[in-house]
C-alpha positions as CSV (number, residue, x, y, z in Angstrom):
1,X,-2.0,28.0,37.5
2,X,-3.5,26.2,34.2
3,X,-1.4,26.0,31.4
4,X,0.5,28.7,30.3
5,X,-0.3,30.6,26.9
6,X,1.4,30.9,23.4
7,X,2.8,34.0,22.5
8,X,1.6,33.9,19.1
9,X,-1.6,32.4,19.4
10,X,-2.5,35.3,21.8
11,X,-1.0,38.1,19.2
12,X,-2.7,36.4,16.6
13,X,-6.0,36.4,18.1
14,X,-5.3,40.3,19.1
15,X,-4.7,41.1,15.8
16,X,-7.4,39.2,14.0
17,X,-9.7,41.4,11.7
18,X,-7.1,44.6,13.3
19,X,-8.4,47.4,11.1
20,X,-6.3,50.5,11.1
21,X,-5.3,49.9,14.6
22,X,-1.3,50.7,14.9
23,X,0.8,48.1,16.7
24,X,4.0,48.5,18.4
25,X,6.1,45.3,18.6
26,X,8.7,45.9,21.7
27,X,12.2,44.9,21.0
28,X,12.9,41.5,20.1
29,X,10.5,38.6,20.8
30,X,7.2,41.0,20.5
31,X,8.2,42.3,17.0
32,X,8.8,39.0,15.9
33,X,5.5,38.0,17.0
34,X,3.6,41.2,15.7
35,X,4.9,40.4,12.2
36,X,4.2,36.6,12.6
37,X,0.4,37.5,12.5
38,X,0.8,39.7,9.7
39,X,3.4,42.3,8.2
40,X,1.2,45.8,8.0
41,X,1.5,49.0,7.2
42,X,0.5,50.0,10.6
43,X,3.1,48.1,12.3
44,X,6.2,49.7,14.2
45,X,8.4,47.1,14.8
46,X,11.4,48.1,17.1
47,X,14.6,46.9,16.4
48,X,16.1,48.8,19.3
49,X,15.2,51.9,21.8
50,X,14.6,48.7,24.9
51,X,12.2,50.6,26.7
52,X,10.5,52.8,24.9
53,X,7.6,50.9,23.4
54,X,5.1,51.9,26.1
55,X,6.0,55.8,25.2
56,X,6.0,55.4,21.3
57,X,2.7,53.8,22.2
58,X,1.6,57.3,24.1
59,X,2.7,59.5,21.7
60,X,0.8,58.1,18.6
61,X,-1.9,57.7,20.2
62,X,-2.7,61.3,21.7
63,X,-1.4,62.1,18.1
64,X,-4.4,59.9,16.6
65,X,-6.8,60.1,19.2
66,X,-9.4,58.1,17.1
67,X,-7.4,55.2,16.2
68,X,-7.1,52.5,18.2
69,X,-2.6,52.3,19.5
70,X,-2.0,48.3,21.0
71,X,2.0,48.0,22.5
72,X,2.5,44.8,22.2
73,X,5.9,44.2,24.5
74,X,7.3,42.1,27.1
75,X,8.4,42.0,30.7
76,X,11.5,43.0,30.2
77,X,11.4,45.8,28.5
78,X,7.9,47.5,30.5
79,X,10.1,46.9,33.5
80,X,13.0,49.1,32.0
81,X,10.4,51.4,31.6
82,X,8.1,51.5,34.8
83,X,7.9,55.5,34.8
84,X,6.2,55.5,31.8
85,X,2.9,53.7,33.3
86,X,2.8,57.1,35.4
87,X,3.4,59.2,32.5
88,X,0.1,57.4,30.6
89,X,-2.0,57.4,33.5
90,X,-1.9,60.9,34.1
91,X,-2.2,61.5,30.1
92,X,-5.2,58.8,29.9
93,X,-5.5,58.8,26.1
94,X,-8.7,56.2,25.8
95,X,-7.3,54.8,23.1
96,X,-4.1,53.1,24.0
97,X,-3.7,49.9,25.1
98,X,-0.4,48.0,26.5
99,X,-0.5,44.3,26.5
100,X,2.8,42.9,28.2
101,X,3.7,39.1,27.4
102,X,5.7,37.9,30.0
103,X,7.1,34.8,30.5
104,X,9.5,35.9,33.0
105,X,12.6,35.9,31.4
106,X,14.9,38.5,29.2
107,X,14.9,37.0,25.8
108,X,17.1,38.6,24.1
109,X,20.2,38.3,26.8
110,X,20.4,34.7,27.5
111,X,16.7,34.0,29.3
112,X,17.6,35.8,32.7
113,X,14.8,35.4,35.1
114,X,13.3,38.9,35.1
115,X,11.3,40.2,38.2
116,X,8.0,39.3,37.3
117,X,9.5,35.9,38.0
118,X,9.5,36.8,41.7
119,X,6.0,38.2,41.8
120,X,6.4,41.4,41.1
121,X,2.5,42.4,39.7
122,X,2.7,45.0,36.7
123,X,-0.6,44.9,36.5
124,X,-1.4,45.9,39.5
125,X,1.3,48.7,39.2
126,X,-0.6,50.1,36.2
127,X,-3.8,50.4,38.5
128,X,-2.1,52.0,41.1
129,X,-0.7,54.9,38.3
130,X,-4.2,55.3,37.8
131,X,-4.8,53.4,35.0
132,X,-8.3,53.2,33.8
133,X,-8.6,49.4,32.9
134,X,-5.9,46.6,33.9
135,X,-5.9,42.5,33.5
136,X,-3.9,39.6,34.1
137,X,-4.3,36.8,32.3
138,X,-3.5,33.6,32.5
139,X,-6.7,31.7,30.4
140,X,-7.3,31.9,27.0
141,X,-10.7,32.8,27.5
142,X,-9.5,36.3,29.2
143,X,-7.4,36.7,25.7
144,X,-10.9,36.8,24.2
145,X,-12.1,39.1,26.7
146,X,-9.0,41.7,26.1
147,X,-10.0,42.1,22.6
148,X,-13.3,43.9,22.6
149,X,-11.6,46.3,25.7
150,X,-9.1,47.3,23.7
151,X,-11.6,47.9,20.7
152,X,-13.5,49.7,23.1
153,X,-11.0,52.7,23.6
154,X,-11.3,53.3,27.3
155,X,-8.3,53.1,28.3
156,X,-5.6,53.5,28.8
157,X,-5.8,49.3,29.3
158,X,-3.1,47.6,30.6
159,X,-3.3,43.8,30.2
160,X,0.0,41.6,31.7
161,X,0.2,38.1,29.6
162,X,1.3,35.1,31.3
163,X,3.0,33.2,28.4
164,X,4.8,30.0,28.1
165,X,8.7,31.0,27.8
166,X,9.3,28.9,25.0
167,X,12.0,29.9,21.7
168,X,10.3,30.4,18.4
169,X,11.9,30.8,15.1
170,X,12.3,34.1,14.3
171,X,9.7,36.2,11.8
172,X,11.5,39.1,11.3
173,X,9.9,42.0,9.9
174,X,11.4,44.6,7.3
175,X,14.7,46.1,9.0
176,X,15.2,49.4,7.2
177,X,13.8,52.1,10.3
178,X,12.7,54.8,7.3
179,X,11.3,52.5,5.3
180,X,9.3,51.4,8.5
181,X,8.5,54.7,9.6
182,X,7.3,56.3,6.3
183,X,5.1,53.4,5.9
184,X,2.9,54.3,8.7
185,X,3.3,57.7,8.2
186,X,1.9,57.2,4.4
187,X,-0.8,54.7,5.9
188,X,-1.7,56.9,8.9
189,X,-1.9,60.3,7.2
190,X,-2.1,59.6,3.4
191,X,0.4,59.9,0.7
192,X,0.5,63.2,0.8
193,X,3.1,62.1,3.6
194,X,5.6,60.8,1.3
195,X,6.2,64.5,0.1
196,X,7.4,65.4,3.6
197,X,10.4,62.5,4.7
């Protein structure tokens, strides 16, 4: 295997020149990383709910079927979560895309080797639920390459990251989960949004 990516180098490049796409950062390292490459409006960090990115993910974007929905997570928490790959396959909302940065280990609990470790292929899990599009990645180059997919919309795209498992300081992004939540509802649907909190 050649070198093995930087987290934030591949968020970064996924979020360059981003638009009105909506991010999901998964708990912990990911929503660090989302809000390295930019605090938005149309960023949902998660400060907690480990597992439910993916499905936060789903639900936004058969909600907004013509805006483009990236999860941003990590290996961890998509493996807490496995039944939700099923749940978007057979939903297959083309504009949803999860990219999963794995470096093999749980973060946020003391760098556990996680199963992906092992060889276990989400990837190839996705596929198998029947998703339309999956990737692993492992080059820079193929970063490049996942971009224009996911502004493609025709997904749902599954992408699993191979990433270095190094510690980064953190870059933490705003805390209150109303004040999060009404910002992308205002953004999403207009200010007429801030008259029904």
């Amino acid at each position: 295997m050649s070198e093995l990516l930087h987290r934030r180098t591949v968020v970064k490049e996924l979020l360059k020149k981003r638009g009105d796409m909506v991010v999901i950062g998964g708990l912990g390292a990911p929503a660090w990383d989302i809000t390295a490459a930019g605090d938005h409006d149309n960023n949902f960090p998660l400060w907690g709910a480990m597992g439910a990115a993916a499905m936060i993910g789903l639900g936004l974007a058969l909600a907004q079927p013509k805006r483009r929905v990236l999860v941003v997570t990590g290996d961890g928490e998509m493996l807490m979560a496995l039944g939700a790959l099923a749940t978007i396959a057979v939903q297959k909302p083309k504009n949803l895309s999860i990219v999963v940065l794995d470096n093999e280990h749980y973060g946020e609990t003391g760098m556990q080797r996680t199963h992906t470790g092992y060889g276990v292929d989400m990837a190839g899990m996705a596929k198998a639920a029947g998703f339309a599009r999956t990737m692993n990645i492992t080059a820079q180059k193929d970063v490049l390459r996942l971009r224009p997919l996911i502004d493609g919309m025709r997904g749902p795209l599954f992408a699993q990251v191979k990433i270095d498992a190094e510690k980064l300081p953190l870059v933490l992004p705003p805390r209150e989960a109303s004040y999060i939540k009404n910002r992308m509802r205002i953004s999403i649907l207009g200010p007429e949004a801030a008259l029904h909190q």
